[in-house]
TILUMMI-429781 format. One record per residue: residue number from 1; x, z, y of N, C-alpha, C in turn. Coordinates in steps of 0.1 Angstrom, whole numbers, plus 5000, padded with zeros to 4 digits. Layout:
# residues N
+-----+------+------+------+-------+-------+-------+------+------+------+
:   i : n_xx : n_zz : n_yy : ca_xx : ca_zz : ca_yy : c_xx : c_zz : c_yy :
+-----+------+------+------+-------+-------+-------+------+------+------+
: NUM :    X :    Z :    Y :     X :     Z :     Y :    X :    Z :    Y :
...
+-----+------+------+------+-------+-------+-------+------+------+------+
This chain:
# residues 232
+-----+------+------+------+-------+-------+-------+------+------+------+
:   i : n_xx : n_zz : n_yy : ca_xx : ca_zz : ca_yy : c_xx : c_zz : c_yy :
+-----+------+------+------+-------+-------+-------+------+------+------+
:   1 : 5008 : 5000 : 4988 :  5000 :  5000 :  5000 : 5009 : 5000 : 5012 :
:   2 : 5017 : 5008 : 5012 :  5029 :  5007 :  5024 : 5037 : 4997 : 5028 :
:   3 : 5039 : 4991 : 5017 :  5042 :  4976 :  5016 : 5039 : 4966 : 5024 :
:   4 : 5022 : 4965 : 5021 :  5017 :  4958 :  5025 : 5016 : 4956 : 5036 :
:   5 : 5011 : 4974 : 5043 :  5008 :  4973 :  5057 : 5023 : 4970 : 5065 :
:   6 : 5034 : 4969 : 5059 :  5045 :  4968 :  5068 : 5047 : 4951 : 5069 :
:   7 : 5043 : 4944 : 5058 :  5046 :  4929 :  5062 : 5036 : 4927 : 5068 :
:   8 : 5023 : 4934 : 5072 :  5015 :  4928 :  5082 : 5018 : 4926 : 5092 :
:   9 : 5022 : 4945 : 5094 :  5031 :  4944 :  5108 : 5043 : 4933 : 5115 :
:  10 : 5049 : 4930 : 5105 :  5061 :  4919 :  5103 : 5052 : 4903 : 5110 :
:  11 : 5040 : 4905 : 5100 :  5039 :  4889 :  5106 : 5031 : 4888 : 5118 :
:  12 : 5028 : 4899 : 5122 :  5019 :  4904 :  5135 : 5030 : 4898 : 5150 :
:  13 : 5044 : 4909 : 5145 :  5050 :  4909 :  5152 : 5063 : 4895 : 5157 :
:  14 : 5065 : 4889 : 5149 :  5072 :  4876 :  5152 : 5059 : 4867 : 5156 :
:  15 : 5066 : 4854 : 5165 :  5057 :  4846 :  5169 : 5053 : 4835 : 5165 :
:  16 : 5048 : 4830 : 5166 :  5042 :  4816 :  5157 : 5051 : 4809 : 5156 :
:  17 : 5056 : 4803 : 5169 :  5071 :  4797 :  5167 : 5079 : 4795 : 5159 :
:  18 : 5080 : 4811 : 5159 :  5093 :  4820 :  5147 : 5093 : 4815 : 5138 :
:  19 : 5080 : 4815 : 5134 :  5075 :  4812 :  5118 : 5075 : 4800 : 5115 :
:  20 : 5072 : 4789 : 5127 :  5075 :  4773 :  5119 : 5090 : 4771 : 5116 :
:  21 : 5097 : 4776 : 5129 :  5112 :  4770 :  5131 : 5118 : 4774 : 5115 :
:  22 : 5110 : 4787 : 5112 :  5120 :  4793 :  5092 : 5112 : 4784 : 5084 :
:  23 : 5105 : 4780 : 5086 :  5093 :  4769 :  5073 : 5102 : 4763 : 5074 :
:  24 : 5106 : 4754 : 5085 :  5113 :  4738 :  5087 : 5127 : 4739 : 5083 :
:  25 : 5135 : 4755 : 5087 :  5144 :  4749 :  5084 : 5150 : 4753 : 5069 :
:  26 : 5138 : 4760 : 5064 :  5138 :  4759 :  5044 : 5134 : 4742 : 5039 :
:  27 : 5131 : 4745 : 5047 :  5122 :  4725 :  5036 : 5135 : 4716 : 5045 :
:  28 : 5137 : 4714 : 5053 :  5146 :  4704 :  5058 : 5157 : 4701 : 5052 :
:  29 : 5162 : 4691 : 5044 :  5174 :  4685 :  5038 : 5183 : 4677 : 5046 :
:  30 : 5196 : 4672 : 5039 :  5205 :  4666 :  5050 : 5208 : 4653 : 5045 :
:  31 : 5203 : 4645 : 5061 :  5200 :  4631 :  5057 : 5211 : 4620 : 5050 :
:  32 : 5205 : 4616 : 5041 :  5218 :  4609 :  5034 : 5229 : 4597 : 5041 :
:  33 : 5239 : 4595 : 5039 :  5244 :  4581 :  5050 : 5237 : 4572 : 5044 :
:  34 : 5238 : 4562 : 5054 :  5232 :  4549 :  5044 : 5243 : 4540 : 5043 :
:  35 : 5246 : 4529 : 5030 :  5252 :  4525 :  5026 : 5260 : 4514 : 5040 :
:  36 : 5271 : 4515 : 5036 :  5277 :  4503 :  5046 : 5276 : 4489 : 5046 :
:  37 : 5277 : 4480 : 5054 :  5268 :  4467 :  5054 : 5280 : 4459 : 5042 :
:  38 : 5280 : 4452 : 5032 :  5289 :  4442 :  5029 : 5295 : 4432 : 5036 :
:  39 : 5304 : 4427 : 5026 :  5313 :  4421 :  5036 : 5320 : 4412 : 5029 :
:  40 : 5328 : 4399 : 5032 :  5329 :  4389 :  5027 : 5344 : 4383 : 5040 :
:  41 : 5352 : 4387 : 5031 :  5369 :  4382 :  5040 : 5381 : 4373 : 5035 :
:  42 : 5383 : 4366 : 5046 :  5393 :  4359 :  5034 : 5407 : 4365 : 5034 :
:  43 : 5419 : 4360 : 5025 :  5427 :  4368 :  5020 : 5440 : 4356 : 5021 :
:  44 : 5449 : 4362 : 5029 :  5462 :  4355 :  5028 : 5475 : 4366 : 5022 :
:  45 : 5491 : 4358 : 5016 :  5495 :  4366 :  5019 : 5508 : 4356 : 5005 :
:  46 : 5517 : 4368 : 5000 :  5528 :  4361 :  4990 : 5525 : 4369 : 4973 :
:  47 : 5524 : 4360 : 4969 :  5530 :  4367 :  4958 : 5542 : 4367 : 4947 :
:  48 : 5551 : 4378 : 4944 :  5567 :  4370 :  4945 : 5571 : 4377 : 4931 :
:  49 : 5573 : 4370 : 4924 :  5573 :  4366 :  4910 : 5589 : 4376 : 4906 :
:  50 : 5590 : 4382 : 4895 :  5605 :  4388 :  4890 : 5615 : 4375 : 4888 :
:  51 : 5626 : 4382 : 4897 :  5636 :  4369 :  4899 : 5641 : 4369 : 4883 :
:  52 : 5648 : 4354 : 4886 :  5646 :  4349 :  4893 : 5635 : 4335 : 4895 :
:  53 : 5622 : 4339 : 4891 :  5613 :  4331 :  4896 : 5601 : 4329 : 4877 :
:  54 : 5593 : 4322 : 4878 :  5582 :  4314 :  4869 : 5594 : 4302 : 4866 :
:  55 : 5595 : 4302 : 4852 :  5599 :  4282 :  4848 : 5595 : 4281 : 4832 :
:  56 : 5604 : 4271 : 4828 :  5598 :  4262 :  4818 : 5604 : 4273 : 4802 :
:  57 : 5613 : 4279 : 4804 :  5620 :  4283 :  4793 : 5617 : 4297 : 4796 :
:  58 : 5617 : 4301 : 4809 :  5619 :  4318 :  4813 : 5634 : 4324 : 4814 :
:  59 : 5634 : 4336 : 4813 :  5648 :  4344 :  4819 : 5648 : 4350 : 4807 :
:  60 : 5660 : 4363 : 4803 :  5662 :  4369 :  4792 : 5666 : 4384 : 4802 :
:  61 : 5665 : 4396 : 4794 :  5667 :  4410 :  4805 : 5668 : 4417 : 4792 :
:  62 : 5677 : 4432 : 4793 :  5675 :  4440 :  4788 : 5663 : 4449 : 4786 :
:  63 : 5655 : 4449 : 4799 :  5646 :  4452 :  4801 : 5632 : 4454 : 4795 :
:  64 : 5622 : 4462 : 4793 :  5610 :  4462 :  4782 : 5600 : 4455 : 4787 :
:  65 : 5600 : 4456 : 4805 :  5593 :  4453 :  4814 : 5599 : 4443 : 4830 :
:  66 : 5588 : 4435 : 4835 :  5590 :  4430 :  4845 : 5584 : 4434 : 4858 :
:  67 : 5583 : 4426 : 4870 :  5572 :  4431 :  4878 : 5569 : 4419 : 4895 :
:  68 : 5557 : 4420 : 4894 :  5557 :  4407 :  4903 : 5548 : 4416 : 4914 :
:  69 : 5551 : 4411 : 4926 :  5543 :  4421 :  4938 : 5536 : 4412 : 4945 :
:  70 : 5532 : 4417 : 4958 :  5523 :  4412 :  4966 : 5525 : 4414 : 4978 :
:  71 : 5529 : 4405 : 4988 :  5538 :  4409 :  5004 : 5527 : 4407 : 5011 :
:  72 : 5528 : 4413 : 5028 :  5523 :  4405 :  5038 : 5505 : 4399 : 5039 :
:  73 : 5500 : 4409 : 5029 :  5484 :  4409 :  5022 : 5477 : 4406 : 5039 :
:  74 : 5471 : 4400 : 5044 :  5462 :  4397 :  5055 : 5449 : 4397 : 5056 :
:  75 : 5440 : 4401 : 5065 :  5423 :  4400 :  5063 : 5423 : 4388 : 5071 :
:  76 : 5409 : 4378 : 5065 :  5412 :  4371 :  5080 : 5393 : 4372 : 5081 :
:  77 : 5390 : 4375 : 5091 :  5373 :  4374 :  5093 : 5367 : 4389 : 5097 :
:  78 : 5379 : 4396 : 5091 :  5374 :  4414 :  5090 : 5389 : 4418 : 5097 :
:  79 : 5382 : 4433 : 5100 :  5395 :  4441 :  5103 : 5401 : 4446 : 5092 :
:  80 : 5411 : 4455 : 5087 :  5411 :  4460 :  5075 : 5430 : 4458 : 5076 :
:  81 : 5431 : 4459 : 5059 :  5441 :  4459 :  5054 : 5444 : 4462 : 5035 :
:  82 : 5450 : 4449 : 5031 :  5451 :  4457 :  5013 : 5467 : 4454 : 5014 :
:  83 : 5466 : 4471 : 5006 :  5485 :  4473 :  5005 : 5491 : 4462 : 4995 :
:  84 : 5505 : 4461 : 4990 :  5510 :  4457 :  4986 : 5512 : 4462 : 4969 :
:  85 : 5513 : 4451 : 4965 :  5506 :  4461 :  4950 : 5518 : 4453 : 4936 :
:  86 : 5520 : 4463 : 4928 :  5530 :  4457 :  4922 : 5521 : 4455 : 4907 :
:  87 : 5528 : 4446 : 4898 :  5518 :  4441 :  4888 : 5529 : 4442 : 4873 :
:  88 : 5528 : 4451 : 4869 :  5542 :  4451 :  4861 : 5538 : 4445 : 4847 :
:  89 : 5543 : 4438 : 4840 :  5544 :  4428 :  4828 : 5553 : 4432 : 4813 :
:  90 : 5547 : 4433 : 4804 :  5554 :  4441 :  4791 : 5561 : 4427 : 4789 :
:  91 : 5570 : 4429 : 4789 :  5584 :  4418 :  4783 : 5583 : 4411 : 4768 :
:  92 : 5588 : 4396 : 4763 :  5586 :  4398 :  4749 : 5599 : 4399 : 4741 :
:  93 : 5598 : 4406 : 4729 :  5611 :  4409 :  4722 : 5613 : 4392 : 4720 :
:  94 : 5630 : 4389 : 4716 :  5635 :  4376 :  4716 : 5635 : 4379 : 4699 :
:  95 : 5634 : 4369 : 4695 :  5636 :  4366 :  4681 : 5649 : 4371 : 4672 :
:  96 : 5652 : 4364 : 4659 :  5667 :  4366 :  4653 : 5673 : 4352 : 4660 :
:  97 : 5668 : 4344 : 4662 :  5676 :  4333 :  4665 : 5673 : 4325 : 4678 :
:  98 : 5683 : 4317 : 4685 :  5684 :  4314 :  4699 : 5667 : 4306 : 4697 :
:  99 : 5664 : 4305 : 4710 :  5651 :  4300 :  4715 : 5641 : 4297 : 4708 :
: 100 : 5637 : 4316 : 4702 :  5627 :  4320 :  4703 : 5623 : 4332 : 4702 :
: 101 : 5613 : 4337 : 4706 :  5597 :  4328 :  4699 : 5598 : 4317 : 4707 :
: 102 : 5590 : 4310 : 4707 :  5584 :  4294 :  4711 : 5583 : 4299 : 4729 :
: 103 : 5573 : 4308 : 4729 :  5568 :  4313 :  4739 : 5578 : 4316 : 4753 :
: 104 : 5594 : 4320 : 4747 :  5605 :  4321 :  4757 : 5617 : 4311 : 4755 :
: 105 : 5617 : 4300 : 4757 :  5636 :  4293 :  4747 : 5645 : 4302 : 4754 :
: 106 : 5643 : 4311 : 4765 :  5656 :  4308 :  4773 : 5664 : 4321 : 4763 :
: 107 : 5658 : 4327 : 4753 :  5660 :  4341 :  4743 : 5670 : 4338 : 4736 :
: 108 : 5680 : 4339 : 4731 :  5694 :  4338 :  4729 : 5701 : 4344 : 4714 :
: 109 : 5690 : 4358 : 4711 :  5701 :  4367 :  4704 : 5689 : 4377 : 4706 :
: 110 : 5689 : 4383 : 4694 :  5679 :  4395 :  4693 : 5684 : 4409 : 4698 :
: 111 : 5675 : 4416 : 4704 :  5678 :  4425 :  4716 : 5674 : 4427 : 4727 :
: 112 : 5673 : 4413 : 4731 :  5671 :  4408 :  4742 : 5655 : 4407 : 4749 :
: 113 : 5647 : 4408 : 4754 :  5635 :  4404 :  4759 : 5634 : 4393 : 4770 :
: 114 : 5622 : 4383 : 4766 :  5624 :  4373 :  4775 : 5610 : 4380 : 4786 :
: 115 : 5608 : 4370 : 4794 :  5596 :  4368 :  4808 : 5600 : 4359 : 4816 :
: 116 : 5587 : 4357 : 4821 :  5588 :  4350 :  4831 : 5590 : 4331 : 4833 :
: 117 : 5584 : 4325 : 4817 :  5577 :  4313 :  4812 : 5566 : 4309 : 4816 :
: 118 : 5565 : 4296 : 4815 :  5548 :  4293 :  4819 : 5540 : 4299 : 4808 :
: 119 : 5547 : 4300 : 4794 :  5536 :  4308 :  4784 : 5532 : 4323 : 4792 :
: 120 : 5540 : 4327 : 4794 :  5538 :  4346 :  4796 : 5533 : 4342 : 4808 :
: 121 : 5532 : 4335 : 4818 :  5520 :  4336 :  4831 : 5509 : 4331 : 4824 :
: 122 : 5505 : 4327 : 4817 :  5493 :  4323 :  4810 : 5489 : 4332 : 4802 :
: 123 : 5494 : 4337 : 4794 :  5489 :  4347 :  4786 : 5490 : 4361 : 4786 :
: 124 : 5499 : 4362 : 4796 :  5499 :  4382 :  4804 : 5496 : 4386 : 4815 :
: 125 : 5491 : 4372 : 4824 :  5491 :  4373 :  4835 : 5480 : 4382 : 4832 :
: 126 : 5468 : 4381 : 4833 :  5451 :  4391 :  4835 : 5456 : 4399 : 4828 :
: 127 : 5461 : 4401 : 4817 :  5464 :  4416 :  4809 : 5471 : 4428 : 4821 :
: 128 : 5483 : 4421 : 4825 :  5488 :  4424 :  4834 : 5483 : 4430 : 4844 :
: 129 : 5475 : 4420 : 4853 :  5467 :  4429 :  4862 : 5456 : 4437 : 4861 :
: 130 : 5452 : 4436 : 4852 :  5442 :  4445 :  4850 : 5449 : 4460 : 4843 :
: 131 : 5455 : 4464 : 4835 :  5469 :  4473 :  4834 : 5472 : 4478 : 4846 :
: 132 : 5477 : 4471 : 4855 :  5486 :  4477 :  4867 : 5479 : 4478 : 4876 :
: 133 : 5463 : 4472 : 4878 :  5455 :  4475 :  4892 : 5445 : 4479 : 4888 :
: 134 : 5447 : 4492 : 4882 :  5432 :  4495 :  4876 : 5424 : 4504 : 4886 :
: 135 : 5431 : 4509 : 4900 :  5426 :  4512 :  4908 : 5431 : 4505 : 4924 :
: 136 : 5425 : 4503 : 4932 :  5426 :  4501 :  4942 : 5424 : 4509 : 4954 :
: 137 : 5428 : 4501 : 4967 :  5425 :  4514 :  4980 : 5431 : 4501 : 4986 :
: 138 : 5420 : 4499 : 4997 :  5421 :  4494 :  5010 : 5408 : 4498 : 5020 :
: 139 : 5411 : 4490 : 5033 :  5402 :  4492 :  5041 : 5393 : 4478 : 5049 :
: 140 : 5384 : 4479 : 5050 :  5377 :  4467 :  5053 : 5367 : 4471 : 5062 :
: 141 : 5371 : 4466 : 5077 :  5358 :  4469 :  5088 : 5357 : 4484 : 5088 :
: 142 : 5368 : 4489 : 5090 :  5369 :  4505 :  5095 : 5363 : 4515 : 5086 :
: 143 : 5360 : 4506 : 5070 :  5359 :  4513 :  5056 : 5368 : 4517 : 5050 :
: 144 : 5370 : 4529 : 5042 :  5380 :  4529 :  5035 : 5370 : 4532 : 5019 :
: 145 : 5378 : 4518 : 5014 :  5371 :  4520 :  4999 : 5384 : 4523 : 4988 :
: 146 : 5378 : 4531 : 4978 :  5384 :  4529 :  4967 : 5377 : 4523 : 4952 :
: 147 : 5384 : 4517 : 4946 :  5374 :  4507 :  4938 : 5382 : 4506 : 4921 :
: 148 : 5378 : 4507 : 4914 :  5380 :  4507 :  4900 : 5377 : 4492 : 4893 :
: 149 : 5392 : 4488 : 4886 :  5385 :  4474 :  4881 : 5381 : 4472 : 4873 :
: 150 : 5374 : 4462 : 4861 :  5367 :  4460 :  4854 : 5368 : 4451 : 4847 :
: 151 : 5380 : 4439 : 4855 :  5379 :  4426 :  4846 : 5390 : 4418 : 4853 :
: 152 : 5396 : 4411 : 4847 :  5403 :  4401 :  4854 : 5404 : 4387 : 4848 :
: 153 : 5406 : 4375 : 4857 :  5402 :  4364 :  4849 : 5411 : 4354 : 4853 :
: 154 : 5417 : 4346 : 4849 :  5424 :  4329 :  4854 : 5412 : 4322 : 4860 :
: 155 : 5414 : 4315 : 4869 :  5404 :  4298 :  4877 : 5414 : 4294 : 4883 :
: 156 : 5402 : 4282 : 4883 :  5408 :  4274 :  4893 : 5401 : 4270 : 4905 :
: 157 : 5411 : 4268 : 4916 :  5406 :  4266 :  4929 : 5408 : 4251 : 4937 :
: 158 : 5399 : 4250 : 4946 :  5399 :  4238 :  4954 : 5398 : 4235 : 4967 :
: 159 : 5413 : 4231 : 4973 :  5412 :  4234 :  4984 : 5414 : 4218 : 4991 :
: 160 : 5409 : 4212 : 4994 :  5397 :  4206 :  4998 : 5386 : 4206 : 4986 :
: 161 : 5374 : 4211 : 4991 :  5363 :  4209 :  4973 : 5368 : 4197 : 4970 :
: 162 : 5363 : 4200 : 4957 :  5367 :  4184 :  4945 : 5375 : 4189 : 4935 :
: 163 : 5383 : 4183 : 4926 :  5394 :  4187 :  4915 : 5401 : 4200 : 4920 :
: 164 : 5405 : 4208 : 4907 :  5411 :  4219 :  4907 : 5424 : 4213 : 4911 :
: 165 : 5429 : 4222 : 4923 :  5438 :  4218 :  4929 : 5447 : 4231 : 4931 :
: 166 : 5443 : 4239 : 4930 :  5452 :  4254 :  4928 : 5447 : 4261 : 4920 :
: 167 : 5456 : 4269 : 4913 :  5454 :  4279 :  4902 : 5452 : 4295 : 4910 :
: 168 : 5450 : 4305 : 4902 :  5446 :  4314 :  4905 : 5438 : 4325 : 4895 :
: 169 : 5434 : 4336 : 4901 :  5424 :  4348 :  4892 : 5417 : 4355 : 4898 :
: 170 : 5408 : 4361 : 4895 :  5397 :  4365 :  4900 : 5399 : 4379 : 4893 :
: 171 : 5397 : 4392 : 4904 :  5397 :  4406 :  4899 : 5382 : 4413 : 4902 :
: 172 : 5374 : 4416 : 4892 :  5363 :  4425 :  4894 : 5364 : 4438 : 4891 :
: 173 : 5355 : 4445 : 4903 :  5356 :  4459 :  4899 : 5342 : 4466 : 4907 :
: 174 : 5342 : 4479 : 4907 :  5330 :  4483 :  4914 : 5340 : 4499 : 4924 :
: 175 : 5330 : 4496 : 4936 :  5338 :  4509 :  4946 : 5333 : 4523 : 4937 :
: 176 : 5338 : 4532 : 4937 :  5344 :  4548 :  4936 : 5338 : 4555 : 4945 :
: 177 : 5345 : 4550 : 4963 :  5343 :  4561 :  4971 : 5345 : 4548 : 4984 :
: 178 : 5338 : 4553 : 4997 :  5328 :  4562 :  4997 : 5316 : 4568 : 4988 :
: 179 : 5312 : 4576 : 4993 :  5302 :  4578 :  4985 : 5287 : 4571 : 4983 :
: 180 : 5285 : 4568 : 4999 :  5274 :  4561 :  5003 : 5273 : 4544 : 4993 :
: 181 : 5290 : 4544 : 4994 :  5288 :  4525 :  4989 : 5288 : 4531 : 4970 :
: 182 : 5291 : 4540 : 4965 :  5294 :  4539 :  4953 : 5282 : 4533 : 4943 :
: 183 : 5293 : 4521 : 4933 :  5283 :  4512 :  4928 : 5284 : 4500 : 4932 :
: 184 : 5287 : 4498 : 4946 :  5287 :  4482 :  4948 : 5298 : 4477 : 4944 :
: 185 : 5298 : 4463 : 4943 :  5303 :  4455 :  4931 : 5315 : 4449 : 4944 :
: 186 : 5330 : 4446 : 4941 :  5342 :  4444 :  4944 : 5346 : 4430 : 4941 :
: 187 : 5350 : 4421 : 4945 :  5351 :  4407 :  4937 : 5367 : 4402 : 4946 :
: 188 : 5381 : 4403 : 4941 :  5390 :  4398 :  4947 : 5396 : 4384 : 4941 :
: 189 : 5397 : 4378 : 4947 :  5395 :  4359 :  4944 : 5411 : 4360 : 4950 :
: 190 : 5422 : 4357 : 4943 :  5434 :  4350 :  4949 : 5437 : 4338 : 4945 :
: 191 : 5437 : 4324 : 4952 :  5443 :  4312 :  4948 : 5460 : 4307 : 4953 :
: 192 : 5465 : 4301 : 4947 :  5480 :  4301 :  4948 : 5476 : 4291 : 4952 :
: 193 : 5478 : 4288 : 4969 :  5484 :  4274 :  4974 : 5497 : 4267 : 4976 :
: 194 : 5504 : 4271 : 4983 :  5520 :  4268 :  4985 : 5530 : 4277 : 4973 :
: 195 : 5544 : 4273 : 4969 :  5553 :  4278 :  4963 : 5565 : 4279 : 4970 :
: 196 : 5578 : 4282 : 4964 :  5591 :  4282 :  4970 : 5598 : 4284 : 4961 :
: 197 : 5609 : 4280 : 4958 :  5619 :  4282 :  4947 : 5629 : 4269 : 4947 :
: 198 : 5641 : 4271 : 4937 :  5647 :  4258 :  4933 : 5636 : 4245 : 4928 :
: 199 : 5645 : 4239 : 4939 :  5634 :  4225 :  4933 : 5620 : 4225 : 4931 :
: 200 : 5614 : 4231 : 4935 :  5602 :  4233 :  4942 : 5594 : 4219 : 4949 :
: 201 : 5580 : 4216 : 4947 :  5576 :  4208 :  4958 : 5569 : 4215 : 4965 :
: 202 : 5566 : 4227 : 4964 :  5558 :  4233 :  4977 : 5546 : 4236 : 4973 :
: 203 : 5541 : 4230 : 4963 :  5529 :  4234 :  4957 : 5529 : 4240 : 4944 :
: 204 : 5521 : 4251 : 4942 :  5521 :  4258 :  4932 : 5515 : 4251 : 4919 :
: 205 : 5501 : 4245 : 4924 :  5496 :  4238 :  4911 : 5504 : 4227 : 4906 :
: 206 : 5508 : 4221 : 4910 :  5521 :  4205 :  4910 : 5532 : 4214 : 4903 :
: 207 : 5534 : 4223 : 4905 :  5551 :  4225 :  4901 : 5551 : 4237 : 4882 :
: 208 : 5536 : 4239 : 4884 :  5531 :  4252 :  4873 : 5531 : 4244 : 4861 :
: 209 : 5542 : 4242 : 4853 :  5543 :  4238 :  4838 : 5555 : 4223 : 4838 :
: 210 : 5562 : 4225 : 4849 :  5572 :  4211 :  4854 : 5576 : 4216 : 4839 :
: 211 : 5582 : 4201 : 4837 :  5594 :  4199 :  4821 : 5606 : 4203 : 4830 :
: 212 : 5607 : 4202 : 4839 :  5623 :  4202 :  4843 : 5632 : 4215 : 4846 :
: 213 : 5637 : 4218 : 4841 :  5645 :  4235 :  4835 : 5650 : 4239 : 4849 :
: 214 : 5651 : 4230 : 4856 :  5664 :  4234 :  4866 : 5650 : 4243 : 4880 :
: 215 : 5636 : 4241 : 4876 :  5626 :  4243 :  4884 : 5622 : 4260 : 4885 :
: 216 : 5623 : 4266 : 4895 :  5621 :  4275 :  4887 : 5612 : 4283 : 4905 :
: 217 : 5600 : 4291 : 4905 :  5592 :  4292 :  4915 : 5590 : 4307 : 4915 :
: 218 : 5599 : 4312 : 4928 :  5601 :  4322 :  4931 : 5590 : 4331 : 4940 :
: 219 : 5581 : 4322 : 4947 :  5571 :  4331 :  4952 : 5558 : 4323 : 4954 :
: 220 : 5548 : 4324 : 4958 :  5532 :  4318 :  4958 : 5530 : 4321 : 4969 :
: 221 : 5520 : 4315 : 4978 :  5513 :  4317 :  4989 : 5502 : 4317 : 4987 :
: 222 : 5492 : 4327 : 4992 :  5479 :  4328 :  4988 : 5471 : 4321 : 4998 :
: 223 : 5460 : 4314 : 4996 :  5455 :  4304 :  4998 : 5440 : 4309 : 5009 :
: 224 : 5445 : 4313 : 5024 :  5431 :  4322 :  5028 : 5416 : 4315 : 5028 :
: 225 : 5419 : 4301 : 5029 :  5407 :  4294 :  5025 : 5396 : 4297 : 5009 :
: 226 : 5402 : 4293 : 5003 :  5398 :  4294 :  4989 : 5400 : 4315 : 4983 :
: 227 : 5409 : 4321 : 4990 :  5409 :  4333 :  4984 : 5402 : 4345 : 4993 :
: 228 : 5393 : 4352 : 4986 :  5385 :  4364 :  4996 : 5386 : 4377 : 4987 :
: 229 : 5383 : 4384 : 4996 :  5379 :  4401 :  4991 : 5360 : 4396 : 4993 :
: 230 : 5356 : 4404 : 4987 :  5338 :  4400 :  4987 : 5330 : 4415 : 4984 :
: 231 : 5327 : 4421 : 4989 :  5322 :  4436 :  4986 : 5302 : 4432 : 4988 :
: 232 : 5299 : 4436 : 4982 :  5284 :  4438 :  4982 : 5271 : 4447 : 4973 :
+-----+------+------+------+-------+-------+-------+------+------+------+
């Protein structure tokens, strides 16, 4: 009974006011962000191969592993920035006997590990990067995303449309963080336009599987027409 008559008193004596502003601010929650707008950028920049370079036979190393990076990464359409990212490549054991497996001639003597063939860019390349870039971090339009990948693929690209005229791969993944974007889907498109190396013509797709030993292509230029970052 004492009880009672004291919360009467209680609700006698605060004011009506009182009493909505504590309702509102029990029920009131905190507004969620809303997701950030997508976004679609193109992408310049190098990519520079373990010396000394991509050729027809490949190189030999004591080494288990190789590693090919990524310079001078550029946005072009957005603000931003993607760091520099290294892509490291499991080496193949050389055989008992000079020039092989098939896959490397330049293998000499067992011990030895070859890379860096047109076989092993064709067939480690996506293993590769998907291994070595299994997470990302850059920024796009004053975003900072982090993004987990999912898949990586070889294409081909066309820079005037028409015939494949540059090679390339395509990286999928989905963002992490922020929180707001988590879930949206990541799509990095790099095509190899220009090259550089011994005996080189300058172009990556033209020079990618030359017969000629003495060829050998020490970096790529990425293609900002044909290559984008694509968040949505």
């Amino acid at each position: 009974m004492r009880r009672k008559i004291l919360m009467g008193v209680l609700a006698v004596a605060l004011p009506a006011g009182g009493l909505f502003v504590t309702a509102g601010a029990a029920s009131a929650g905190k507004t969620p962000t809303p997701p950030d707008p997508g976004a679609t950028c193109g992408v310049s920049g190098s990519v520079n191969f373990a010396s000394p370079g991509l050729s027809l036979k490949g190189s030999v190393t004591s080494n288990k592993t190789s590693t090919t990076t990524t310079s001078g990464v550029t946005l072009h359409g957005c603000t931003g920035s993607i760091p520099a990212q290294s892509i490291a490549t499991k080496n193949i054991k050389c055989g008992k006997t000079a020039g092989t497996p098939a896959s490397n001639p330049a293998c000499e003597m067992k011990g030895q590990y070859g890379y860096g063939s047109w076989n092993n860019y064709e067939t480690e390349g996506t293993t590769s990067i998907a291994k070595s870039l299994k997470k990302l971090s850059f920024t796009v339009n004053n975003v900072s995303y982090s993004t987990k990948t999912t898949g990586a693929s070889v294409i081909g690209c066309s820079n005037p449309p028409g015939p494949t005229n540059e090679a390339g791969f395509k990286i999928s993944g989905e963002v992490k963080s922020p929180k707001q974007d988590k879930g949206q889907t990541v799509t990095l498109t790099v095509c190899l336009g220009t090259d550089a190396g011994p005996n080189t013509t300058g172009t990556f797709h033209a020079d990618f599987g030359s017969s000629n030993p003495a060829l050998f292509i020490t970096s790529a230029g990425i293609d900002p027409v044909t290559s984008s970052v694509v968040i949505s």
